[in-house]
C-alpha positions, 0 to 999 in steps of 0.5 A: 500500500502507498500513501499521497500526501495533499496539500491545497495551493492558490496557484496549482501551475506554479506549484506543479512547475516547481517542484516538478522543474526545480525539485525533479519530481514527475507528475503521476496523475492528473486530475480536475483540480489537483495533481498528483506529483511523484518523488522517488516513493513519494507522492504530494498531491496540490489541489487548487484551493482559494487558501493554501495549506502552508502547515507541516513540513515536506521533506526530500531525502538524498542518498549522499551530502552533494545530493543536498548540496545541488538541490541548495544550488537549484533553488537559489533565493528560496533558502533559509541557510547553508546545508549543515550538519544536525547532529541530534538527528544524525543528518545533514539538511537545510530547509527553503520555501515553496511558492505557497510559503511551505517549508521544505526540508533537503536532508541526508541521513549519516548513519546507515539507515534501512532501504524503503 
């Protein structure tokens, strides 16, 4: 069994051009107002609504520290800060914005973590 995640946007074109140009996601299923987005076993899907849900926080994982190193280069402006080590979590991350205002989080684990 999967799971999709829904999240509602004020712009669903822009959202979808996002994360699918900027991040590297696919779009999987399209429907009358949403579409469903696949990342790797992800799926995020953005309905268009007239307010946007911002609340929570979508996370990518890489496989390695330059897997978070290109994606800060790809998203330019919308970092918060550098990639840094979280040494509670055992991970290397930085967090950046989307187009709504939602908190995303770019991390790698470094320890050695079970294949999904």
């Amino acid at each position: 069994m999967s799971a999709i995640t829904f999240f509602a946007t004020t712009d669903l074109e822009r959202i979808v051009g996002f994360y699918t140009e900027t991040v590297g996601a696919d779009v999987w299923l399209e429907q009358p107002d949403c579409t469903i987005l696949q990342y790797d076993n992800q799926l995020l899907g953005f309905c268009e609504r007239e307010e946007a849900d911002t609340e929570g926080i979508v996370t990518f994982v890489s496989p390695d520290r330059a897997g978070v190193e290109e994606m800060h280069e790809r998203l330019g402006e919308r970092v918060r800060e550098e990639p840094h080590e979280n040494e509670r979590y055992e991970i290397y991350q930085f967090f950046a914005d989307d187009p709504d205002g939602r908190t995303v989080e770019f991390q790698t684990f470094l320890h050695e973590i079970d294949e999904i």
